[in-house]
C-alpha positions in Angstrom: -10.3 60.3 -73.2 -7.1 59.4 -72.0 -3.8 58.7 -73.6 -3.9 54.7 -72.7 -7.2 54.2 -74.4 -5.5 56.1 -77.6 -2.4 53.6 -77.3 -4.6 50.9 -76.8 -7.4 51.7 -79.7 -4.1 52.6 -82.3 -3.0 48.8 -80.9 -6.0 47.3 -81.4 -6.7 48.9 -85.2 -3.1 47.7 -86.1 -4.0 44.6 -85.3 -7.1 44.3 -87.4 -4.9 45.6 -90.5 -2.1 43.2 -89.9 -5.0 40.1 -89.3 -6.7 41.3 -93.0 -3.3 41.5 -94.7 -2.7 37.9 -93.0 -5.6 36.6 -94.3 -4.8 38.2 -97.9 -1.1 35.9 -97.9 -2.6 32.9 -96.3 -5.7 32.5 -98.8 -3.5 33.7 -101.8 -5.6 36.5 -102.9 -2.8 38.3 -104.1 -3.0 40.5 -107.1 1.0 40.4 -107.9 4.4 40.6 -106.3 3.9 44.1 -106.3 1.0 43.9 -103.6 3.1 41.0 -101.9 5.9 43.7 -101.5 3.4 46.6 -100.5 2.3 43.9 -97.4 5.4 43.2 -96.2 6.4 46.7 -96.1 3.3 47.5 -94.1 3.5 44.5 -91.8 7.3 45.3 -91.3 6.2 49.2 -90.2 3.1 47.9 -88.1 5.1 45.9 -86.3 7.7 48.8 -85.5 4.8 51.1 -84.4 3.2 48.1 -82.2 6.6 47.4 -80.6 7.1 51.5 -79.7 3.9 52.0 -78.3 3.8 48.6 -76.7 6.8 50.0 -74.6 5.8 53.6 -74.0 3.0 51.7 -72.4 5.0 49.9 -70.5 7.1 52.8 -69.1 4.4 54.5 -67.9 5.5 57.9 -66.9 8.9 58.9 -67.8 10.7 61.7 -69.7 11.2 62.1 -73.4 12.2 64.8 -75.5 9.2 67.1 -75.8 8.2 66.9 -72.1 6.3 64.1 -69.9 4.6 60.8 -70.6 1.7 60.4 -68.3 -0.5 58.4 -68.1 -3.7 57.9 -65.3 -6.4 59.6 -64.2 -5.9 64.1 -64.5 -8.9 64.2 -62.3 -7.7 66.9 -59.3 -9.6 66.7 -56.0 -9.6 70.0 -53.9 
């Protein structure tokens, strides 16, 4: 398992949360403000999550503060 498919499965679950919260608003299954509140707060932190690994992935390999970013194959032929 490679950090891409990790990125890309964490992308792809966000998405299914954000599309079942979507379907909550649009269908007007909510419970009270309260819950309306609670969804926009998640939607608003599952967005910022989706936009920072959107661009780590789009970096590619670069420095950050604990070390390197890599991404690709580790496989080492002798």
């Amino acid at each position: 398992m490679d950090g891409v498919w990790v990125c890309k499965r964490i992308l792809k679950t966000i998405k299914e949360r954000e599309d079942r919260i979507h379907a909550v608003l649009v269908n007007n299954e909510l419970a009270d403000m309260v819950q309306y509140r609670a969804f926009m707060g998640e939607i608003t932190a599952l967005g910022s999550i989706c936009q920072e690994i959107s661009e780590i992935l789009e970096r590619g390999a670069e420095h950050d503060d604990q070390g390197t970013i890599l991404t690709g194959s580790f496989d080492q032929k002798a």
